[in-house]
C-alpha positions as CSV (number, residue, x, y, z in Angstrom):
1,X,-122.6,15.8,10.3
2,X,-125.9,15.6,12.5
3,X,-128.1,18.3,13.0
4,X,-127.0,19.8,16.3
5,X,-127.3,22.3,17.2
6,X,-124.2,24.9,17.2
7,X,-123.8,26.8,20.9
8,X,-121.4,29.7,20.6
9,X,-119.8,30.3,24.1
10,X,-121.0,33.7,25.2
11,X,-119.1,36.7,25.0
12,X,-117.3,37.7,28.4
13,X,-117.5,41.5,29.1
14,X,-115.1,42.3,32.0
15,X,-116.3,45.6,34.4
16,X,-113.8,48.1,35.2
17,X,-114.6,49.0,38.9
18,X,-114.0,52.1,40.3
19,X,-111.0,52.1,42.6
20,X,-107.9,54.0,43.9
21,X,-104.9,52.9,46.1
22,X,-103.8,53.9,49.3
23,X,-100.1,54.7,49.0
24,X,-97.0,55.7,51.9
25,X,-95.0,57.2,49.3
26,X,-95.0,58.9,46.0
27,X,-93.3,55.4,44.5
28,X,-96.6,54.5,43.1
29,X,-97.5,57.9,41.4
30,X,-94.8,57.3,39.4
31,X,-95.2,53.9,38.4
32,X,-98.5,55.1,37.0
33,X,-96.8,57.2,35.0
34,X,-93.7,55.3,33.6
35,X,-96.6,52.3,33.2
36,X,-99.1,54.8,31.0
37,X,-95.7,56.0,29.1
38,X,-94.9,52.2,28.3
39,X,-97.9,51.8,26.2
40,X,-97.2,54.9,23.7
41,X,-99.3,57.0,25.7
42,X,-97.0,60.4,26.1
43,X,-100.1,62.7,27.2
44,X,-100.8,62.5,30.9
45,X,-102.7,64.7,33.3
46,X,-102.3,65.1,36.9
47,X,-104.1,66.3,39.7
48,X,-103.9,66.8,43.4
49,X,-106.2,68.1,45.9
50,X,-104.5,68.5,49.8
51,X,-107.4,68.5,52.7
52,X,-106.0,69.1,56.0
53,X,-108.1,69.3,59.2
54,X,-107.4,70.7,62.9
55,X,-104.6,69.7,64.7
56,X,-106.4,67.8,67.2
57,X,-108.3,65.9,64.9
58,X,-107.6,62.1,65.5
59,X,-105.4,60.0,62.8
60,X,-108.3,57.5,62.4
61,X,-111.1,60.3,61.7
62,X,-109.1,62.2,59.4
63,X,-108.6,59.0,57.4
64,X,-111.9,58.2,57.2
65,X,-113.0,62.0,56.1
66,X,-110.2,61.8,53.0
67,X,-111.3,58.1,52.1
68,X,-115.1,59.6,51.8
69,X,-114.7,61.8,49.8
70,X,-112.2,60.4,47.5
71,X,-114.6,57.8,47.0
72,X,-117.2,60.4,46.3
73,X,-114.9,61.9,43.4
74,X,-113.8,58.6,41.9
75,X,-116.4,58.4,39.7
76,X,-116.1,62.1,37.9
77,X,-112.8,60.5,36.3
78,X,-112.3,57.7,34.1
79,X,-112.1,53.9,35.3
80,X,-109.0,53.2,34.0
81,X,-107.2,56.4,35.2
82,X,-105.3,55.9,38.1
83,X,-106.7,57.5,41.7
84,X,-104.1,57.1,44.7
85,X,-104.7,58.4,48.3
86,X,-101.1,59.1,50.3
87,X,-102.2,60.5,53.4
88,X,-105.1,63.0,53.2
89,X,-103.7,63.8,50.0
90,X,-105.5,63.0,46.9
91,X,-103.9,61.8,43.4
92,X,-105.6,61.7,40.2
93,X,-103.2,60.4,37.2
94,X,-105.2,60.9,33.9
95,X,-104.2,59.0,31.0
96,X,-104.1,60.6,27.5
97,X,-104.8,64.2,28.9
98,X,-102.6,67.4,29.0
99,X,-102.4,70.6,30.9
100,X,-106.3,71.6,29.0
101,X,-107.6,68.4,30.1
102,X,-106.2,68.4,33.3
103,X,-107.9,72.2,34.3
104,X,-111.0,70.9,33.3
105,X,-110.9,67.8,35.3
106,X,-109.5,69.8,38.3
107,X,-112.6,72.0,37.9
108,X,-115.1,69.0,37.9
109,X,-113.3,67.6,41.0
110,X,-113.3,70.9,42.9
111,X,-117.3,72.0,42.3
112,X,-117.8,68.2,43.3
113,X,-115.7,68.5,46.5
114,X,-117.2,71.6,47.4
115,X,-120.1,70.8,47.1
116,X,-119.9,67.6,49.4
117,X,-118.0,69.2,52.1
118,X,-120.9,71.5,52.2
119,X,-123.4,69.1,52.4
120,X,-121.3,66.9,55.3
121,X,-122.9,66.9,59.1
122,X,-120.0,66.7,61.5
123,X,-122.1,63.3,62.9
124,X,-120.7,61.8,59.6
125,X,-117.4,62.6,58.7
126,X,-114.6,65.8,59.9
127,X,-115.0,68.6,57.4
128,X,-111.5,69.5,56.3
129,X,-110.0,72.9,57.7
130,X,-108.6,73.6,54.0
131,X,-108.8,72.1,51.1
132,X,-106.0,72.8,47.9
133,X,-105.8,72.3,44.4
134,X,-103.4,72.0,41.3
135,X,-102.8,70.2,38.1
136,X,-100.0,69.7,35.4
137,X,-99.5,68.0,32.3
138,X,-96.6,65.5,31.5
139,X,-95.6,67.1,28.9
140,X,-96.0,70.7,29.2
141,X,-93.6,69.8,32.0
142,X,-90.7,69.1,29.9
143,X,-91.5,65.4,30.1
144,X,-90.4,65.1,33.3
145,X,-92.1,63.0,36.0
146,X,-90.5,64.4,39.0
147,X,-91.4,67.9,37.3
148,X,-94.8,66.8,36.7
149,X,-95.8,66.1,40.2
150,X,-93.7,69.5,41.4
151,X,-95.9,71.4,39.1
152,X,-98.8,70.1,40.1
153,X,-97.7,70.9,44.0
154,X,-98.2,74.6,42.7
155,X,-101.5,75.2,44.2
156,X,-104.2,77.3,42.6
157,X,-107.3,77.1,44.2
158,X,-107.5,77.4,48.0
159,X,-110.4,76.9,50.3
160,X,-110.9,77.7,54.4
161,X,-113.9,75.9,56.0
162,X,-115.0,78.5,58.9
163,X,-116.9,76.6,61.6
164,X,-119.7,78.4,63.3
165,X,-119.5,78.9,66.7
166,X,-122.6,80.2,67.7
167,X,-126.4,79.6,66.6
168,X,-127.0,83.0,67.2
169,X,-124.1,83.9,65.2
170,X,-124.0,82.9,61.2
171,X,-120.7,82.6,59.3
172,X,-119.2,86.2,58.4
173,X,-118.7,85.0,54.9
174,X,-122.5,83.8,54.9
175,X,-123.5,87.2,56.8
176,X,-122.0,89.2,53.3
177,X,-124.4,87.5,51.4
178,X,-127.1,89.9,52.2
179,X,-125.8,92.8,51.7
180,X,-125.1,94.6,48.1
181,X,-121.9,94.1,46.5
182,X,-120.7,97.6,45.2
183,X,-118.5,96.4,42.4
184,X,-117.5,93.1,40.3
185,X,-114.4,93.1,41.9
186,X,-116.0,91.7,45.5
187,X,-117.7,89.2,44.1
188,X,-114.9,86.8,42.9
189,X,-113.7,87.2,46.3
190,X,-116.7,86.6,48.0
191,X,-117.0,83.2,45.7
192,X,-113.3,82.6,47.0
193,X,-114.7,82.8,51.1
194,X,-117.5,80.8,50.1
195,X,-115.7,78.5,48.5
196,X,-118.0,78.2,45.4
197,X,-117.5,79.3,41.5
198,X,-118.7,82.7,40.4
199,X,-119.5,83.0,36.7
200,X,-119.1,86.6,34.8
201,X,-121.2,84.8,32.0
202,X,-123.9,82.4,31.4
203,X,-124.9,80.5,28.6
204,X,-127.7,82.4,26.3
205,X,-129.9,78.9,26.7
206,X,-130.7,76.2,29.1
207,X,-128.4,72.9,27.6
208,X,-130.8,70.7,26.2
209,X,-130.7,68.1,29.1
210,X,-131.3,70.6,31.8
211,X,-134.0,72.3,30.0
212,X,-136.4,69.1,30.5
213,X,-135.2,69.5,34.5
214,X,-136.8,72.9,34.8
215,X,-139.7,74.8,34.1
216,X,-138.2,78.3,33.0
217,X,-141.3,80.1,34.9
218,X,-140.1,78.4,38.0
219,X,-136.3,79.4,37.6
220,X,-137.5,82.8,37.2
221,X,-139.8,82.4,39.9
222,X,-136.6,81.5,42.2
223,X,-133.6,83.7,40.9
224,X,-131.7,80.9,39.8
225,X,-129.9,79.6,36.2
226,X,-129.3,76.0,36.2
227,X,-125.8,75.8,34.1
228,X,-125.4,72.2,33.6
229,X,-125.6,68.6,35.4
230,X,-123.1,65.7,36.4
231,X,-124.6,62.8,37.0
232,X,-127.2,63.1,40.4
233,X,-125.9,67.3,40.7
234,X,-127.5,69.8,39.2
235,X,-125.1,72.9,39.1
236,X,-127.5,76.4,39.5
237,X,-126.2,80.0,39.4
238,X,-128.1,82.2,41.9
239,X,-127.1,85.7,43.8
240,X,-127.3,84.2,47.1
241,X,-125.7,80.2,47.0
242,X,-127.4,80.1,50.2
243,X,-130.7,80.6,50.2
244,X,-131.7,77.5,51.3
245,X,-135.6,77.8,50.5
246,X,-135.0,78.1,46.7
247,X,-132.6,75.3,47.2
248,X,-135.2,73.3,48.7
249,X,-137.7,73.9,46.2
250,X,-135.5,72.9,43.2
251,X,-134.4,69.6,45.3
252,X,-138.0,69.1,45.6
253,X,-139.0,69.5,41.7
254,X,-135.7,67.8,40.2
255,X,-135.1,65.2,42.6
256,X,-131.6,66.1,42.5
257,X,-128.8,67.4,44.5
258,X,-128.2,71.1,43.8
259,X,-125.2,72.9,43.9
260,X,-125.6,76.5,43.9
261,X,-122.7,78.9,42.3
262,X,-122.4,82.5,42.6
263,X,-123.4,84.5,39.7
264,X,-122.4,88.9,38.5
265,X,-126.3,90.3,38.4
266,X,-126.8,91.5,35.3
267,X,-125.6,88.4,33.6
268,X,-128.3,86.2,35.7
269,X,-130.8,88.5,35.2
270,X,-129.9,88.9,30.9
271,X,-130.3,84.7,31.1
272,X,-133.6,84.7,33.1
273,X,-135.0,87.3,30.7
274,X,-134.2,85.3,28.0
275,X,-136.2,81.9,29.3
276,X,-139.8,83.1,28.2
């Protein structure tokens, strides 16, 4: 035997992209599911988001709007979960996840969605009149497919985009922003007409990633709790989500995209007193 050299072949790594079907029926929602329940796998999450726009709005539009932004929320769930668009409705089947895993997911999804509808110019895509929400695990609904996807049809978070017809006249949700809130009872529903979070509590600490986003003198300076980050989104708990210069500024000194969250008072204040 010569002294050649011994060239191993390389090692092939194959790269999940991120995609999702576009389904006429419910058929291929639950093929994903009998296919995830063939491998061994009896723990399955599911969620569904509904967007619906104005009546008038044209076929081709609407489809665009729902494609957008399911390809904006395709990447907040794993690559090999399974992500089907029927309509302008959205599917996310998530493999080895119950009911728990499911709410959590559905609450990832939601802030993102939020956010992005916000953030849309009519120029670029319709907003969606409403937008709903559910989730269900396979088996916390008797193992049942068909109950699965019912359960899941059981909406629980709802929310009304409110177009502003005037310049001169802001949103009447937006309007309520500046004036007090007299008790913690109006401000989950005020979240609800904003269509935002609100948080009763905050974390005692900065998480260790955000920490190195923001200079503590700065979110004191501003009125605002940064609670955590997904990727390019920094989420911030403020009293007014909307005011737009200390949105700005923290765009401008984290380079990322900020989406505010409605916080109670003394729980945002307790937090900021707690940064220096």
């Amino acid at each position: 035997m010569g002294n050649e050299a011994i060239v191993l072949p390389a090692k092939e790594f194959v790269v999940i992209p991120y995609t999702y079907d576009i389904i006429e029926t419910l058929t291929p929602v639950q093929a994903a599911f009998e296919e995830i329940l063939a491998t061994g796998v009896e723990q399955i999450g599911l969620v569904i988001i509904k967007l619906y726009y104005e009546q008038d709005a044209r076929l081709s539009q609407t489809t665009q709007s729902s494609a957008y932004l399911l390809s904006n929320l395709r990447p907040l769930v794993r690559k090999t979960d399974r992500v089907f668009l029927l309509g302008n409705i959205l599917y996310f089947v998530l493999r080895a996840s119950n009911q728990q895993g499911a709410s959590i997911v559905q609450t990832r999804l939601w802030e993102a969605l939020l956010w992005r509808v916000h953030s849309m110019t009519e120029r670029e895509f319709l907003h969606p009149r409403s937008m709903l929400t559910g989730y269900s695990g396979y088996q916390e609904s008797n193992a049942n497919i068909e109950e699965s996807i019912e359960a899941a049809e059981d909406m629980r978070l709802r929310y009304d985009w409110q177009q502003e017809k005037s310049s001169r006249k802001p949103l009447r949700h937006l309007q309520s922003l500046s004036q007090p809130v007299e008790d913690d009872a109006g401000l989950p529903a005020l979240a609800r007409k904003l269509g935002i979070p609100y948080l009763t509590l905050l974390p005692r600490k900065l998480p260790a990633g955000v920490q190195r986003l923001v200079n503590p003198r700065l979110a004191q300076e501003l009125g605002c709790f940064p609670v955590g980050r997904e990727r390019n989104m920094l989420t911030v708990a403020m009293l007014n989500p909307q005011d737009n210069v200390a949105l700005d500024r923290l765009r401008q000194e984290t380079g990322l995209l900020i989406f505010p969250v409605l916080a109670h008072p003394q729980a945002l204040q307790h937090a900021l007193e707690q940064l220096i």
